[in-house]
PyMOL Python script that loads the backbone (N, CA, C, O; Angstrom):
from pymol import cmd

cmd.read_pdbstr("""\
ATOM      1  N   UNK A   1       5.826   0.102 -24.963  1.00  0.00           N
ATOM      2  CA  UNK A   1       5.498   0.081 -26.357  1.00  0.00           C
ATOM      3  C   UNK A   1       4.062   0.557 -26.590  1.00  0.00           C
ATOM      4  O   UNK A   1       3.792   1.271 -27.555  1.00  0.00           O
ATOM      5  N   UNK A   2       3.060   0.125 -25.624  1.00  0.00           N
ATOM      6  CA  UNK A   2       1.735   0.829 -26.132  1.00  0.00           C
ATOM      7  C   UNK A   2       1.604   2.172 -25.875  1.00  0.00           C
ATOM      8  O   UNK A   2       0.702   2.836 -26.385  1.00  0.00           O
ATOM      9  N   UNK A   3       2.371   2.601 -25.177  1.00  0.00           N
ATOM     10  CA  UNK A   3       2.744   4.130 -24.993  1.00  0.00           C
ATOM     11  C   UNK A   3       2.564   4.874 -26.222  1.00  0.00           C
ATOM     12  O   UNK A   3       1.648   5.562 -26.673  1.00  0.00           O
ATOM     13  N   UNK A   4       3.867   4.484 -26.683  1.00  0.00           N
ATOM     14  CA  UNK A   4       4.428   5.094 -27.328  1.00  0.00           C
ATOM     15  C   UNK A   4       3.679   4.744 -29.051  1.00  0.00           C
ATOM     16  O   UNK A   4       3.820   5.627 -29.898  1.00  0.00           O
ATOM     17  N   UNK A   5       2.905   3.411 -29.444  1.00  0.00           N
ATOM     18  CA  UNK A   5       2.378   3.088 -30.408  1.00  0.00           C
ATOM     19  C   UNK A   5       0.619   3.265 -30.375  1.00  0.00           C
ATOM     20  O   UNK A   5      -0.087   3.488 -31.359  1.00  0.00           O
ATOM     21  N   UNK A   6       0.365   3.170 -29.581  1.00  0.00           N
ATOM     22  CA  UNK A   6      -1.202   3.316 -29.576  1.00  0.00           C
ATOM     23  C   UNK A   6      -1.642   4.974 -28.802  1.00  0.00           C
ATOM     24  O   UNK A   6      -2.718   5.538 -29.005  1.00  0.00           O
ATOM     25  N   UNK A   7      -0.629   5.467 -27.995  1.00  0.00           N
ATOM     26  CA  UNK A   7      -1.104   6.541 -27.759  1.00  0.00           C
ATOM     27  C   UNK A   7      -0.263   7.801 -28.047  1.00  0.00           C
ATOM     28  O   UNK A   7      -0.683   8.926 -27.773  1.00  0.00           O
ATOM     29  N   UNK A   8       1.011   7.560 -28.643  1.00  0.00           N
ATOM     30  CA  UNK A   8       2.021   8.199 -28.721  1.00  0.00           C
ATOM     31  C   UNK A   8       2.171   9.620 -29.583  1.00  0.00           C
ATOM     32  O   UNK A   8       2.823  10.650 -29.413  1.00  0.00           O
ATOM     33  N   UNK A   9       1.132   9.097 -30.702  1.00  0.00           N
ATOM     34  CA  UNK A   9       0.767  10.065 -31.872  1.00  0.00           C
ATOM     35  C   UNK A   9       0.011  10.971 -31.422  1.00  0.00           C
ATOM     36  O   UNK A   9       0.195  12.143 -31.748  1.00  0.00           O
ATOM     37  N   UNK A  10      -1.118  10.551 -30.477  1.00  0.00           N
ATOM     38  CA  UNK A  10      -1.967  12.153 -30.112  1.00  0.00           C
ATOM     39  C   UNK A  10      -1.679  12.441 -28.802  1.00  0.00           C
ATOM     40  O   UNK A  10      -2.589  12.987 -28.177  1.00  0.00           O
ATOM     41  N   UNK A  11      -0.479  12.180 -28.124  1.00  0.00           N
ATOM     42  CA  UNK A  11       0.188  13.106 -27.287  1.00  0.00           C
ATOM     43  C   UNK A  11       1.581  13.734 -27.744  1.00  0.00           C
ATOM     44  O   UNK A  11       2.613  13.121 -28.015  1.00  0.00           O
ATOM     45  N   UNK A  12       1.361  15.055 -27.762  1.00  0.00           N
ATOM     46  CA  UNK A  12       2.258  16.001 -28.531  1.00  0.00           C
ATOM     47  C   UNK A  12       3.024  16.544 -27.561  1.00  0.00           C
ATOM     48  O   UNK A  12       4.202  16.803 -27.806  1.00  0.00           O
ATOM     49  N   UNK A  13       2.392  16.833 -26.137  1.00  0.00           N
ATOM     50  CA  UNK A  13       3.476  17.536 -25.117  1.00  0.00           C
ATOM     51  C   UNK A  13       4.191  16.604 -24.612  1.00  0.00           C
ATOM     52  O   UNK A  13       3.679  15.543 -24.254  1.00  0.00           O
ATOM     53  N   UNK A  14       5.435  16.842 -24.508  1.00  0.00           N
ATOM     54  CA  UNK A  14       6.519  15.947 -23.854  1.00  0.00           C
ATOM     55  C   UNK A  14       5.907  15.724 -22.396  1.00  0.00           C
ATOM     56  O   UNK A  14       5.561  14.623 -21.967  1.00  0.00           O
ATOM     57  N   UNK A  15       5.836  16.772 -21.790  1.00  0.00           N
ATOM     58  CA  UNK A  15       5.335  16.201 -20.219  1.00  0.00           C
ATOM     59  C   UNK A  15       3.784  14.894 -20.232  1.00  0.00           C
ATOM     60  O   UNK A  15       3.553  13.794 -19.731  1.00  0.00           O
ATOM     61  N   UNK A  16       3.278  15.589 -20.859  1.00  0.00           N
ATOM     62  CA  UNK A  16       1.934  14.474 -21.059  1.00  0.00           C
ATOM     63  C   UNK A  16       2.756  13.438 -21.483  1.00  0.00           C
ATOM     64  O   UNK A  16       2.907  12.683 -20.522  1.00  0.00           O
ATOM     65  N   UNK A  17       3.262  13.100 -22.297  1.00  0.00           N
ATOM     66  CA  UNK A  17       4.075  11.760 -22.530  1.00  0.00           C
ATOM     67  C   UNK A  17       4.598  11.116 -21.801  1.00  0.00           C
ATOM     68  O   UNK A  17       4.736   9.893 -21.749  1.00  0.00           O
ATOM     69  N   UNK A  18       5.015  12.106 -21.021  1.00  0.00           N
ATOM     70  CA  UNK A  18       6.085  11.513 -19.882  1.00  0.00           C
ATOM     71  C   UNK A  18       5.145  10.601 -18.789  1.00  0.00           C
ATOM     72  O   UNK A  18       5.357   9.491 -18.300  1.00  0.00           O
ATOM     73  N   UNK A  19       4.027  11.543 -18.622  1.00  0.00           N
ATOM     74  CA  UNK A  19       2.863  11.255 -17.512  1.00  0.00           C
ATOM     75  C   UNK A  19       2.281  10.034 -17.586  1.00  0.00           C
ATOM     76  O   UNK A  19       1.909   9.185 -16.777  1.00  0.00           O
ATOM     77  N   UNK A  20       2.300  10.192 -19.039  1.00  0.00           N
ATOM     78  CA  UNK A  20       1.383   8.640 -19.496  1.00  0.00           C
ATOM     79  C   UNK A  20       1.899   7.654 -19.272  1.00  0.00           C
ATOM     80  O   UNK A  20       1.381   6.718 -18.663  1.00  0.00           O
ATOM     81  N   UNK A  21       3.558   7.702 -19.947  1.00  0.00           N
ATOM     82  CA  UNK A  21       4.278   6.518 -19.995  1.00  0.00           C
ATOM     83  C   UNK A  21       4.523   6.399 -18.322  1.00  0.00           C
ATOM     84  O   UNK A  21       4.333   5.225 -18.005  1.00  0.00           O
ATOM     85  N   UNK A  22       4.788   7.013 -17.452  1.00  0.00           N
ATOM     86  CA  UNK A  22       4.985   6.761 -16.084  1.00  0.00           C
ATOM     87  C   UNK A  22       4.068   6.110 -15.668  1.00  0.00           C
ATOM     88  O   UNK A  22       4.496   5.208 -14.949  1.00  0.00           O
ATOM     89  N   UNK A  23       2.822   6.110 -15.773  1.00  0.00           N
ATOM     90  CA  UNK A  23       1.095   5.782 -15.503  1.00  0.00           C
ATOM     91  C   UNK A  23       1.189   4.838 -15.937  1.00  0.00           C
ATOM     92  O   UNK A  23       0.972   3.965 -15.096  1.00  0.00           O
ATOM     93  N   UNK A  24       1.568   4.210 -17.514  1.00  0.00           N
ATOM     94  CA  UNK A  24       1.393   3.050 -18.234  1.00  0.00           C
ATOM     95  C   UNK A  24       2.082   1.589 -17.419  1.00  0.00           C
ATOM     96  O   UNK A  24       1.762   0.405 -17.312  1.00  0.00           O
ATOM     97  N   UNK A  25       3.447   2.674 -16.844  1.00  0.00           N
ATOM     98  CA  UNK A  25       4.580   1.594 -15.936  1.00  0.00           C
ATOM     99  C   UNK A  25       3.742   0.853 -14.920  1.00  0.00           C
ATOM    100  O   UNK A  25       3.637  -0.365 -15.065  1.00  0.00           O
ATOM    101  N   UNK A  26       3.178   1.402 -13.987  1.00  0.00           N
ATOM    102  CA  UNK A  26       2.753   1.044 -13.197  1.00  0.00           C
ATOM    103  C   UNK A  26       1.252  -0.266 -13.400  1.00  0.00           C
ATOM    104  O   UNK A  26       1.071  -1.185 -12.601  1.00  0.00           O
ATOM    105  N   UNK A  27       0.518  -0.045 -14.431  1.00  0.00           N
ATOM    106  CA  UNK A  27      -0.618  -1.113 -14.590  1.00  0.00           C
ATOM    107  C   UNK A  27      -0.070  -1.971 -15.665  1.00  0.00           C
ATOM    108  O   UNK A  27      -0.477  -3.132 -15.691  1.00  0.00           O
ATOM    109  N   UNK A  28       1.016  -1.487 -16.793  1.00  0.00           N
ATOM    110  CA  UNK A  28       1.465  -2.903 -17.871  1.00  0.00           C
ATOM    111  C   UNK A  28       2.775  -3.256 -17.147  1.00  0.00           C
ATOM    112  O   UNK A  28       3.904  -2.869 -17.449  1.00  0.00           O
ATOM    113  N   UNK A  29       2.424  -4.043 -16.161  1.00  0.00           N
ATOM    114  CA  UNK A  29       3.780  -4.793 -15.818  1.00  0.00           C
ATOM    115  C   UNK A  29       3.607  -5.911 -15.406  1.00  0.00           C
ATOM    116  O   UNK A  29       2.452  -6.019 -14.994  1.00  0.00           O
ATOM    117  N   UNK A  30       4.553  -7.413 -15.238  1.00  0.00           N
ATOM    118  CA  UNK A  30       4.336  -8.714 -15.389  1.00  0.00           C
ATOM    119  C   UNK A  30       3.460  -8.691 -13.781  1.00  0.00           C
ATOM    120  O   UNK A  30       2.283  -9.019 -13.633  1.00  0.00           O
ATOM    121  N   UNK A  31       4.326  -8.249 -12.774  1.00  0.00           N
ATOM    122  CA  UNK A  31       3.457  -8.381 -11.303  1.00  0.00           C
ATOM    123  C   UNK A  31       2.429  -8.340 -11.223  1.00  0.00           C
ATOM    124  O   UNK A  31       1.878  -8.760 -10.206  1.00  0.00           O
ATOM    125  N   UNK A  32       1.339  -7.530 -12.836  1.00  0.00           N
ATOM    126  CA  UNK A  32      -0.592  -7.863 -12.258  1.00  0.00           C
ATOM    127  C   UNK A  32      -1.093  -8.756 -12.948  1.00  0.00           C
ATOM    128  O   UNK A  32      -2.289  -8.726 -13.238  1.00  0.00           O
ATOM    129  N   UNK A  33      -0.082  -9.965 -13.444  1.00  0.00           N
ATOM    130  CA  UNK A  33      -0.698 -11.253 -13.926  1.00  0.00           C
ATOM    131  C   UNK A  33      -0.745 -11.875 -12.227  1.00  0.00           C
ATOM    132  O   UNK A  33      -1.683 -12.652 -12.048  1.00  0.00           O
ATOM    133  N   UNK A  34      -0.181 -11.715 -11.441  1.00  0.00           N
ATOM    134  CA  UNK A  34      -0.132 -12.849 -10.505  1.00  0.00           C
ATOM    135  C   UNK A  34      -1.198 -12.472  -9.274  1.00  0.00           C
ATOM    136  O   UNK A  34      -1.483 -11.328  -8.918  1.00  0.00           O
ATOM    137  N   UNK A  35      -1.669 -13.607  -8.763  1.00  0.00           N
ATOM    138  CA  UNK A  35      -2.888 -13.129  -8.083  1.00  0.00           C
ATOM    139  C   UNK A  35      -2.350 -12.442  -6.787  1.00  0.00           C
ATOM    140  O   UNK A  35      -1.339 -12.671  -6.122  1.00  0.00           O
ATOM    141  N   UNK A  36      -3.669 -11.237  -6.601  1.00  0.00           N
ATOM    142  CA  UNK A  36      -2.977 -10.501  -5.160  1.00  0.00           C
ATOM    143  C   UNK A  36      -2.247  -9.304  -5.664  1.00  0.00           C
ATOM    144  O   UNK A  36      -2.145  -8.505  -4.733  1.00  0.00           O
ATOM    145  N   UNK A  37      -1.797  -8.934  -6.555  1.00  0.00           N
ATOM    146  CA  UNK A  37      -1.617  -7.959  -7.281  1.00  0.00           C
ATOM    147  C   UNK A  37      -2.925  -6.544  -7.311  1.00  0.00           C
ATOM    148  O   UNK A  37      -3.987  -6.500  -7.932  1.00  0.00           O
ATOM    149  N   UNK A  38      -2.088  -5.187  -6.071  1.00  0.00           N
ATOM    150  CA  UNK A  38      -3.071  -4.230  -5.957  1.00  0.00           C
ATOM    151  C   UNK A  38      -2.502  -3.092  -7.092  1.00  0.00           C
ATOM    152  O   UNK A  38      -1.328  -3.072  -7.461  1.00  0.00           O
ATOM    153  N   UNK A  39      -3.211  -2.452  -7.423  1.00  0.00           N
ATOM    154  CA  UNK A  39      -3.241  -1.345  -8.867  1.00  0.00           C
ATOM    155  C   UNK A  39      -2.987  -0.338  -7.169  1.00  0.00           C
ATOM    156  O   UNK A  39      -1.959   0.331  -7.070  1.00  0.00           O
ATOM    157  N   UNK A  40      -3.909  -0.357  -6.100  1.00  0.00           N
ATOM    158  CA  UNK A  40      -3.583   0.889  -5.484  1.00  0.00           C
ATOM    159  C   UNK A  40      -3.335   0.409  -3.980  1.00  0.00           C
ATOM    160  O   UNK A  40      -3.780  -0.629  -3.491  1.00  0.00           O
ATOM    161  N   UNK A  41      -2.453   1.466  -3.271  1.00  0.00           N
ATOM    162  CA  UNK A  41      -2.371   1.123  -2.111  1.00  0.00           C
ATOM    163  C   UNK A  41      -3.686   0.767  -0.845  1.00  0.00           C
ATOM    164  O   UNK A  41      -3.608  -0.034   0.086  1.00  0.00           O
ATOM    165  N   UNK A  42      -4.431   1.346  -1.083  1.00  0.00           N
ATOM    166  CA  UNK A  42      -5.956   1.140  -0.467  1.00  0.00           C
ATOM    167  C   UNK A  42      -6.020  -0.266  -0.333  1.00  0.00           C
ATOM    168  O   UNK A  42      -6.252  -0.782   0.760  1.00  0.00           O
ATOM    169  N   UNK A  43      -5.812  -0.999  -1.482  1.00  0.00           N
ATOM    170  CA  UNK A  43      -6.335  -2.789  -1.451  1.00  0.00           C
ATOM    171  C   UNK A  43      -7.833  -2.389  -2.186  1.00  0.00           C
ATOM    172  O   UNK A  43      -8.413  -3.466  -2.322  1.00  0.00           O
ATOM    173  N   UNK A  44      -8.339  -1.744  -2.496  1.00  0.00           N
ATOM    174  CA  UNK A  44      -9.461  -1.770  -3.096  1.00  0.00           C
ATOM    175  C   UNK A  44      -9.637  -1.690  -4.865  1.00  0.00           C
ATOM    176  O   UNK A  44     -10.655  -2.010  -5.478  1.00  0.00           O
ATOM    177  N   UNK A  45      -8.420  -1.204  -5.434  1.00  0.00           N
ATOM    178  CA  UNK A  45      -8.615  -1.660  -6.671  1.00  0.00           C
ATOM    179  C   UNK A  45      -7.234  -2.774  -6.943  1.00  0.00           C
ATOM    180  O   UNK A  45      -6.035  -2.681  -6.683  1.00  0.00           O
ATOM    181  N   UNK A  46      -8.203  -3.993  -7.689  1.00  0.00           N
ATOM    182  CA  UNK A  46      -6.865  -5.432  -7.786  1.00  0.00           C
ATOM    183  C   UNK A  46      -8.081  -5.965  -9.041  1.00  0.00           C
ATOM    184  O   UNK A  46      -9.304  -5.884  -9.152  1.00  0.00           O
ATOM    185  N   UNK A  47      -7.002  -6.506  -9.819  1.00  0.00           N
ATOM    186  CA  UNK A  47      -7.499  -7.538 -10.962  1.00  0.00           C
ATOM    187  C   UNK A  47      -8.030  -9.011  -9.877  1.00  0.00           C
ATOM    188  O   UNK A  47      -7.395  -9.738  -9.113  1.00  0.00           O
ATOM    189  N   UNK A  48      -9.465  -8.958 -10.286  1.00  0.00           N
ATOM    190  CA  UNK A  48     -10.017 -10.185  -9.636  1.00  0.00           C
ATOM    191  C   UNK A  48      -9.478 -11.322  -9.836  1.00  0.00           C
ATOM    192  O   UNK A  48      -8.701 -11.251 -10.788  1.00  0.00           O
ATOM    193  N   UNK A  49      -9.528 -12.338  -9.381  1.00  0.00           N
ATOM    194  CA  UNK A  49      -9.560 -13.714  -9.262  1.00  0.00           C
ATOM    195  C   UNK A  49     -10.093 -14.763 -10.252  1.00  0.00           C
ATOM    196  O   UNK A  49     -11.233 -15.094  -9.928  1.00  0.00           O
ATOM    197  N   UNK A  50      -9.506 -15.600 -11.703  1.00  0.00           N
ATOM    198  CA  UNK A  50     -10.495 -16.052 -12.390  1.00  0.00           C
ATOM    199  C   UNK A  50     -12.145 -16.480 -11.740  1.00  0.00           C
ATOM    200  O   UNK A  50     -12.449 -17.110 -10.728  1.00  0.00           O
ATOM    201  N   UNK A  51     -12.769 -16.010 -12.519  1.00  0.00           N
ATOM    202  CA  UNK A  51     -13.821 -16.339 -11.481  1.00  0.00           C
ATOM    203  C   UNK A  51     -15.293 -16.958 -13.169  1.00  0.00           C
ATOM    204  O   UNK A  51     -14.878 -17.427 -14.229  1.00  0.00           O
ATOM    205  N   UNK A  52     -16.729 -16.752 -12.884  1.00  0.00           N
ATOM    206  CA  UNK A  52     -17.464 -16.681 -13.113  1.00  0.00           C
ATOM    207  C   UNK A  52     -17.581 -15.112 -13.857  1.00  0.00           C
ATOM    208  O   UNK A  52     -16.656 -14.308 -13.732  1.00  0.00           O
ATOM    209  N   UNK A  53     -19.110 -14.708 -14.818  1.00  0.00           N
ATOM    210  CA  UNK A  53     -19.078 -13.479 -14.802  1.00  0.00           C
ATOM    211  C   UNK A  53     -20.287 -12.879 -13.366  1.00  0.00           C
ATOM    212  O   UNK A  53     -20.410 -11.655 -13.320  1.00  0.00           O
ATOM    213  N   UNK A  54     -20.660 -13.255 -12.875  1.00  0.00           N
ATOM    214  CA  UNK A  54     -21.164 -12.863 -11.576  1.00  0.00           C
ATOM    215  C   UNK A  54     -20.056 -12.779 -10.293  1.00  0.00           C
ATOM    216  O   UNK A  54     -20.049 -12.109  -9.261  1.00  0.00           O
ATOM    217  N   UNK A  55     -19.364 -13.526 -10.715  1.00  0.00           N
ATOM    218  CA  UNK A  55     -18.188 -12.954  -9.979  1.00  0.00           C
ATOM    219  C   UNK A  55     -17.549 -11.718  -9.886  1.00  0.00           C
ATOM    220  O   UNK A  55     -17.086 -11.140  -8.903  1.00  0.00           O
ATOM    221  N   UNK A  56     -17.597 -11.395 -11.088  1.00  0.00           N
ATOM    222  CA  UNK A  56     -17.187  -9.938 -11.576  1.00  0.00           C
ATOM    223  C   UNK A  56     -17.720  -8.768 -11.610  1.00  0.00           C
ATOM    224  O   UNK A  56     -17.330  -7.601 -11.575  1.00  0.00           O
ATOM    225  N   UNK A  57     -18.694  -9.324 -11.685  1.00  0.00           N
ATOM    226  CA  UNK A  57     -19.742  -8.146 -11.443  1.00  0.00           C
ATOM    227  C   UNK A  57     -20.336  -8.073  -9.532  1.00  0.00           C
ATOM    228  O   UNK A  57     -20.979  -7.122  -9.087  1.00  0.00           O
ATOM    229  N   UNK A  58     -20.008  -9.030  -8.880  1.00  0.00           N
ATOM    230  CA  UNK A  58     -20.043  -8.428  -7.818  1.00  0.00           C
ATOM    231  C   UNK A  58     -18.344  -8.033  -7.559  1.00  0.00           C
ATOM    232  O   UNK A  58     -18.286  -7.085  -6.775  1.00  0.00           O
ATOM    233  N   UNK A  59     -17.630  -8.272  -7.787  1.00  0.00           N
ATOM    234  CA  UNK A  59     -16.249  -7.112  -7.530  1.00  0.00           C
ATOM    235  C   UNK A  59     -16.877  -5.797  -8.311  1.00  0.00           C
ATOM    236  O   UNK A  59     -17.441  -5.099  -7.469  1.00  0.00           O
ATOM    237  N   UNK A  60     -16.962  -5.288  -9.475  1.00  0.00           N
ATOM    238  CA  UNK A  60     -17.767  -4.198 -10.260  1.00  0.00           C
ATOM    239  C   UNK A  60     -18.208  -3.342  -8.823  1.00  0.00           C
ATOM    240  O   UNK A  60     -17.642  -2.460  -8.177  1.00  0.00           O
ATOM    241  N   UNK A  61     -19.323  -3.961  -8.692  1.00  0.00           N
ATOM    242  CA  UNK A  61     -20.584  -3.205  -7.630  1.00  0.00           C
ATOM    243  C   UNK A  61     -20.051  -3.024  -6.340  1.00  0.00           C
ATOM    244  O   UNK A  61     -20.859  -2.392  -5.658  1.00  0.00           O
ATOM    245  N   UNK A  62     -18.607  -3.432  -5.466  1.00  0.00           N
ATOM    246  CA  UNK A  62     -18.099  -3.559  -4.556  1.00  0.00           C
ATOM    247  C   UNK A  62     -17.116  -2.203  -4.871  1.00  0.00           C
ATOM    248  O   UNK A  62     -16.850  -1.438  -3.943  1.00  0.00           O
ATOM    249  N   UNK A  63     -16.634  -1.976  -6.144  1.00  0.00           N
ATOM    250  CA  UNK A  63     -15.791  -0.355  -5.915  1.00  0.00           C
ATOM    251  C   UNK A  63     -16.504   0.757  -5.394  1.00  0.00           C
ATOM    252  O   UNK A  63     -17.726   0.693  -5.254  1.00  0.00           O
ATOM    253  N   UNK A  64     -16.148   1.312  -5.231  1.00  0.00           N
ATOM    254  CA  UNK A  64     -16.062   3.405  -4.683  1.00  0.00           C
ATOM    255  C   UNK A  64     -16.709   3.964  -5.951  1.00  0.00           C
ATOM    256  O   UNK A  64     -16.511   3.397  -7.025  1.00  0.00           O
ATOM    257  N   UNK A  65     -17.457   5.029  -5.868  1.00  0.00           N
ATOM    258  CA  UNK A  65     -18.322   5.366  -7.067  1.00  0.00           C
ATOM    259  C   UNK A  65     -17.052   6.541  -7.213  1.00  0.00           C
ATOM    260  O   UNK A  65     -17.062   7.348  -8.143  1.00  0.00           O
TER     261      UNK A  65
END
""", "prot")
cmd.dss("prot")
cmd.show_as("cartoon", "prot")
cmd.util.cbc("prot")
cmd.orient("prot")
């Protein structure tokens, strides 16, 4: 749905649509509420751990530039 409602209007090419919504599948889905949940195979990008905001900001400063 946010595909198609928040970005849907200023993508006009069908393939870009397609791209997005395929892209969208993969990070809006119930599996990255639960902890341990990786966005990439590496293990280096994952939704942190409730934490502190210094918590977060050292995950932040710990990615790949």
């Amino acid at each position: 749905m946010t595909g198609h409602i928040n970005y849907g209007g200023r993508v006009t090419d069908d393939n870009d649509r397609r791209c997005l919504l395929t892209t969208l599948q993969k990070y809006y889905c119930i599996e990255n509420l639960e902890d341990g949940y990786m966005y990439s195979d590496s293990g280096k990008y994952y939704a942190p751990a409730f934490g502190d905001l210094e918590s977060y900001k050292t995950y932040i400063d710990g990615l790949p530039l």
